[in-house]
N, C-alpha and C positions, 0 to 999 in steps of 0.2 A: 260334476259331469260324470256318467255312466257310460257305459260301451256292451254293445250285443253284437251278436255275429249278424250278419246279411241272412242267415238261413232260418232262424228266432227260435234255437236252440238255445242258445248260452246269453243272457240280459245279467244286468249291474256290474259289472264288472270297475274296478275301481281303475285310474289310470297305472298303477302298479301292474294290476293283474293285467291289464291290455299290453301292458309295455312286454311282459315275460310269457305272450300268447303268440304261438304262430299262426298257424289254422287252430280254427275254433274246434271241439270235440266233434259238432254236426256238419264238421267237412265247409264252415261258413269260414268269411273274416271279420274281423273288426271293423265297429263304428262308433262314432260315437250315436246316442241314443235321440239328442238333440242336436242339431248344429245353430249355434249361437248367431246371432244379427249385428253387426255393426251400423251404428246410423251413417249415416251419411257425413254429421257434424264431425262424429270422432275421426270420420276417414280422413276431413280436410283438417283435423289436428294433427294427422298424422307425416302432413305433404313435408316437409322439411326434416324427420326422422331417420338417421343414420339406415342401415340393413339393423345392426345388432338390437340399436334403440326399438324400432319395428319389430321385431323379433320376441322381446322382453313386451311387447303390447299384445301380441298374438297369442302367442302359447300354453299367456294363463288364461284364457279363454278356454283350454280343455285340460288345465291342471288344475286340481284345487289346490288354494293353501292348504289346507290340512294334510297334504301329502308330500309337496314340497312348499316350504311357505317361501315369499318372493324372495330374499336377500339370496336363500340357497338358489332359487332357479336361474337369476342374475347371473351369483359367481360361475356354474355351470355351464350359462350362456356364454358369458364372458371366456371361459376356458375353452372350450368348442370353437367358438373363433376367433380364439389367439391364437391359431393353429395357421390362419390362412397369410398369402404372400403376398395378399392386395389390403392396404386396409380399407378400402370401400365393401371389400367380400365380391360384391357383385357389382363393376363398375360398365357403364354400357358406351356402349361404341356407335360412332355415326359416322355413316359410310354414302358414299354415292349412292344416287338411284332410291331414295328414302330409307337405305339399308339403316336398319337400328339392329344393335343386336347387345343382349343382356349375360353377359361374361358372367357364368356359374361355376367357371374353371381355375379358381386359384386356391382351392385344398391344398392337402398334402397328395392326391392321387390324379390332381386336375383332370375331375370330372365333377359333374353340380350333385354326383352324391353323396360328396364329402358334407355340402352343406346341412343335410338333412343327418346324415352316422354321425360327422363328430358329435352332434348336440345327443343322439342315439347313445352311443358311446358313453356320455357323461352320467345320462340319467341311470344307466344299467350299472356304471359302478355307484354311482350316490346308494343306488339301493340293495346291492349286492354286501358293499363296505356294513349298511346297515344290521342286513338281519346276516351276516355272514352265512350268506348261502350259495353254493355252487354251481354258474348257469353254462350250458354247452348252446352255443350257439351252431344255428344251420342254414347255410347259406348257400343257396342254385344262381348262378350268376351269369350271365349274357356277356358280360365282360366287364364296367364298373363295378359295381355293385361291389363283388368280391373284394377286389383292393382297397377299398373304403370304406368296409367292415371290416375288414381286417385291421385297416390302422387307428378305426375306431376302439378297439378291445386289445390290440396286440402288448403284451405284457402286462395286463390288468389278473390281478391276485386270484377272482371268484368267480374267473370266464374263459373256458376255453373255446375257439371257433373254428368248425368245419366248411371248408369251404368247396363245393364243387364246380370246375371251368369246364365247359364243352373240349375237349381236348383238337386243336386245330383249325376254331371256328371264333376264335376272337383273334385282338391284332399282336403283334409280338409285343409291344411295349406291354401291352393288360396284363396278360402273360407273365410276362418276369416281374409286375407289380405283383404278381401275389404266390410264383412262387420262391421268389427269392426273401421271401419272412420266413426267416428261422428261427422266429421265437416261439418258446416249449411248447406254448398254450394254442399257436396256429398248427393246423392243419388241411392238405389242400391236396382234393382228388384231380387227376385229370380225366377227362371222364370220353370215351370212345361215343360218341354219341351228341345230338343237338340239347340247345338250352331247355327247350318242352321236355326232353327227355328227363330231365334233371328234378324235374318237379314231380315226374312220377314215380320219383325213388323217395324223392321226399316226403311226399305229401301221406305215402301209410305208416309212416312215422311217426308223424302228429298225431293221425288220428288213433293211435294204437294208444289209448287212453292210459293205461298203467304203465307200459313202457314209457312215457310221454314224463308222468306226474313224476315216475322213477330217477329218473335221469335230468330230471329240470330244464327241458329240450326248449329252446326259442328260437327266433328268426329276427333278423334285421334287415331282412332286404322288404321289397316293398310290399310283403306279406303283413309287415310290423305296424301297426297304427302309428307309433311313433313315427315313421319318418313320413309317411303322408303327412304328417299333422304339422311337420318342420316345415315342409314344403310349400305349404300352405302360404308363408311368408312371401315367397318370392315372386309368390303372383301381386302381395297388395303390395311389393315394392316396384315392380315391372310398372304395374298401372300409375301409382303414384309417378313413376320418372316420366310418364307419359302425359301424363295430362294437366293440362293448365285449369282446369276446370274440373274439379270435382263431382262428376254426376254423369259427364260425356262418360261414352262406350268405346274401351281401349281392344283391338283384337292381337290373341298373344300366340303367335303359331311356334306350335310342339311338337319338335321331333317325339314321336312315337311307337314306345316296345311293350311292354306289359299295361301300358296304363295308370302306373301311379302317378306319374309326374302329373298326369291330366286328372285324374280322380282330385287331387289337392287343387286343380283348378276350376273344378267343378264345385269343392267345397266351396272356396274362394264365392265362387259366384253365390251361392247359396246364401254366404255368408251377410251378402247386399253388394260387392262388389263387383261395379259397372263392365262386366272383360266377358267378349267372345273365345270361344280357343277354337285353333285349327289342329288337329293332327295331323303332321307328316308322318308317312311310312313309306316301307322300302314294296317290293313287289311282293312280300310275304303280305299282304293286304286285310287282313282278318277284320282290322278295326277300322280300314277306311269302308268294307262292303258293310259289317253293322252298322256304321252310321248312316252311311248312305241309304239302304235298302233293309235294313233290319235280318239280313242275312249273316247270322253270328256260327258259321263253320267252316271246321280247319278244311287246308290245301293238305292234299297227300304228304308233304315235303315241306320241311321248312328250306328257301335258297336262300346259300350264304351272297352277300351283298360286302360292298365296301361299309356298309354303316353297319356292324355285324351286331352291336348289340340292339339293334331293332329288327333282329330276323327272328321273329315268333310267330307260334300259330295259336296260341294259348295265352290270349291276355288276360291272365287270370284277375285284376282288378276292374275290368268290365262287370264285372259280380257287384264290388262298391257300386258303379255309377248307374247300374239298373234299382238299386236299392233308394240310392240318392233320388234320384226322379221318378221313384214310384212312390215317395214319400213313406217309407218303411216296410213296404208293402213286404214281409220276410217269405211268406205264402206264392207269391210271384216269383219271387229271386228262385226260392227251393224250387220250385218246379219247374224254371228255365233251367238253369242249372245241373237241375237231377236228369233232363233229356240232353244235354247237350254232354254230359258226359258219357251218358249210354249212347251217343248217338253220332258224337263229334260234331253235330248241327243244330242248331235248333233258330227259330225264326222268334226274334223280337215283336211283341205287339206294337200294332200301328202307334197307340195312344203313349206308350209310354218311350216309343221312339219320337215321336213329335217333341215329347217333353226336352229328351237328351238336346234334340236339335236345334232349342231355345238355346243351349249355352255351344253346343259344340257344334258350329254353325257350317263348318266345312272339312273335307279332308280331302288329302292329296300323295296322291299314290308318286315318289323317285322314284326313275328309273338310275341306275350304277351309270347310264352317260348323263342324267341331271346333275347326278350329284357331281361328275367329274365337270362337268362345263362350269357351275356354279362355281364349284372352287375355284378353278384357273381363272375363272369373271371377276370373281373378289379381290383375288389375288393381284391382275393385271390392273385392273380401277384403283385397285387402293393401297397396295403393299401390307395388305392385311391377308393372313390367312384362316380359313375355318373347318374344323373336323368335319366328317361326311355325313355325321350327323347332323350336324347345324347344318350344313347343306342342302338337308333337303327341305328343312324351315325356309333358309333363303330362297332356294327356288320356287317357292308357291311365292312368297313374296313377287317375286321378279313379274313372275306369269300374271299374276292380277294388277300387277302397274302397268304391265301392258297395254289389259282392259282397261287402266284408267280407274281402277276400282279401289281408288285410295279415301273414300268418306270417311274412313274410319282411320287413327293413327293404328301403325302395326307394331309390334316387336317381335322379333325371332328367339327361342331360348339355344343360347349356346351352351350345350350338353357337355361338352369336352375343348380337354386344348387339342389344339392339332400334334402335339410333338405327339401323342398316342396312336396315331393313325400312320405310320411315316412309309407305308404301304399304297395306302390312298392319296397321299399327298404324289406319289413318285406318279401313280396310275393316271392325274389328273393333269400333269406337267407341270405343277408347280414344287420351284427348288425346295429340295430338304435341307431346312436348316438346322446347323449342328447345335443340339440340346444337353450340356454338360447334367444333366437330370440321366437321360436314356444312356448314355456314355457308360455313368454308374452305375445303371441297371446290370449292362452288358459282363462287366466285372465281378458281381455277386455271385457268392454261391447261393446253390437253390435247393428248395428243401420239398417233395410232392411222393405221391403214390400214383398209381394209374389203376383206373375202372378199363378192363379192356368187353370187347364184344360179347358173351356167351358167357360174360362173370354172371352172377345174382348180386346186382348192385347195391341192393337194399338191404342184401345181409351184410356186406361188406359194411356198407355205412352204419348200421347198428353194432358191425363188432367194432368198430373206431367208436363210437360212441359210449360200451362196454370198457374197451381200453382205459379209456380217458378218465372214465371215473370209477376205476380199481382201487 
């Protein structure tokens, strides 16, 4: 397996080199070059397969042995999630009203990006411990992300990791998950400004090619092929828990921020398996107007929401899934791409938005009283509670059983637990209950810088980057 950027600057790249790339040199991301086919047979060999077991079936599908041969990628699987508190990893819930819902949340950071950094985390030291070489990781986060790269690499020998949080625009629990890591190797901006803003401190970083190769600069948020590529699992586990029938069409609705969650389930489809996805988004709407109308440009503003790490204007993984369904097309992507950045807008082709809309068949814009009613409906039906994010998965749910528009079986992704939300839980009226997890938080010391207004944030984050490897 080989990997090119979306832009068809940078081709063969080996899984190493993809794992230790952030943005490509041509401003592109990572892919792989082919995406591999599952029959259908293997898929119903698969129906009875734990998460981890399924996990160990998917992965080497974009590892070769020769790079990590199986026994290693196993025990690294195996270590990644003996981390988590559930041992199903992802066990799913059935609730009134046909509610299913697929629990992503029993990490160490209970959010579903734990499932994709810890296994991150592991392959970055297998190969770091190898060639002993010293990698600075960089990380723009909406709010998970951060804390679950963090505890991916934290105290690991050949990795330090920069992290930047919109400062005031995620929830408080996120917060003190990442800035009370005070080990040597984390560090963590708060940053005066939204999550889009963050990327474009970033992003001339990467592309500053000798500063880049200099400094051995990476990313693990969903800029990383690796963890799209872990993710990829939880789709053919969702469908497998869904269907009795190997072949039926499972629809898997996704709260939706940048798009990698969904770009992995677009692979997924690719891949031969049977699954529609739905994006849910908040009224930052970017990704529900591209699918709908092929209209892909930002609102003035990003507005913070109860479901904060889904307020973007910049899904920078829409880049993947124009690539995906234009069947490589790298000529396409660069020139959508290269106006939308000079331009903030640019219009999807008809043809290659009909493709998208064979897998990502619908989207659905929460509004902050969806998500609040949702929650307290969950909550009063079933004495279950769901983060604001799942919430607005559920409520598309809710709204199409309405219509009676159940042909298809549904599952909702649960993004997060709710103890991270205990803002949105209060807003929604459903009781806060006491989580000896956030208790601890409250108690730690905390360790951060601040990016304020009228800094040059991107020299700041180059001289932390200088620092670090003196």
């Amino acid at each position: 397996m080989k990997y090119g950027s979306t832009r068809g600057g940078v081709r063969d790249l080996t899984f190493e080199e993809a794992l230790f790339t952030g943005y490509a040199c041509d401003g592109g991301i990572l892919l792989p070059q082919q995406i591999p086919s599952v029959p259908i047979e293997t898929l119903k060999s698969w129906k009875d397969l734990s998460f981890v077991e399924l996990a160990k079936k998917i992965v080497p599908y974009f590892i070769s042995e020769e790079e990590i041969p199986a026994p290693d990628l196993n025990e690294l699987l195996d270590k990644a999630y003996g981390t988590f508190s559930c041992p199903e990893i992802a066990p799913v819930a059935s609730l009134k009203d046909d509610v299913t819902i697929l629990e992503l949340f029993h990490g160490k950071t209970w959010a579903f990006k734990d499932l994709a950094l810890s296994c991150v985390g592991q392959f970055i030291n297998y190969f770091c411990s190898r060639s002993k070489t010293h990698y600075t990781v960089i990380v723009g986060t909406s709010g998970d992300t951060g804390s679950a790269a963090i505890e991916a690499v934290r105290g690991l020998k050949w990795v330090d990791i920069i992290v930047l949080l919109p400062r005031g625009r995620t929830s408080y629990v996120q917060e003190k998950q990442m800035t009370t890591a005070t080990d040597k190797n984390v560090h963590v901006f708060r940053v005066d400004g939204t999550s889009d803003d963050l990327d474009l401190i970033i992003k001339p970083v990467f592309l500053d090619e000798d500063f880049q190769k200099k400094y051995h600069l990476t990313s693990i948020n969903s800029i990383n092929w690796s963890r799209i590529m872990v993710q990829i699992v939880h789709y053919f586990y969702a469908y497998l828990k869904m269907c009795d029938d190997c072949g039926r069409p499972v629809e898997i609705a996704v709260p939706t921020g940048a798009c990698g969650n969904v770009t992995s389930g677009c692979i997924a489809a690719k891949m031969g398996l049977p699954i529609r996805l739905v994006c849910a988004v908040t009224c930052n709407d970017i990704v529900s107007r591209t699918i709908a109308s092929g209209d892909f440009s930002m609102a003035p503003d990003v507005t913070p929401t109860l479901a904060p790490a889904m307020d973007i204007q910049i899904p920078y993984n829409m880049e993947r899934i124009w690539y995906i369904f234009s069947e490589g097309d790298t000529a396409l992507v660069s020139g959508l791409m290269a106006q939308f950045e000079k331009n903030g807008s640019v219009k999807v082709p008809d043809e290659l938005a009909k493709k998208i809309s064979s897998v990502i068949v619908d989207t659905f814009v929460a509004t902050d009283d969806d998500v609040k009613a949702t929650m307290l409906k969950i909550w009063k039906d079933n004495s279950y509670q769901i983060c604001p994010h799942t919430s607005t998965a559920v409520a598309y749910h809710l709204g199409q059983r309405k219509k009676n528009d159940m042909k298809t079986p549904r599952i909702c992704i649960a993004t997060a637990s709710v103890a991270k939300f205990q803002e949105a839980v209060k807003a929604a009226g459903v009781p806060v209950q006491q989580d000896e997890r956030v208790t601890a938080l409250q108690n730690m010391d905390t360790k951060y810088e601040d990016m304020e207004k009228g800094e040059d944030w991107e020299k700041l984050l180059r001289k932390k980057i200088v620092e670090i490897n003196a």
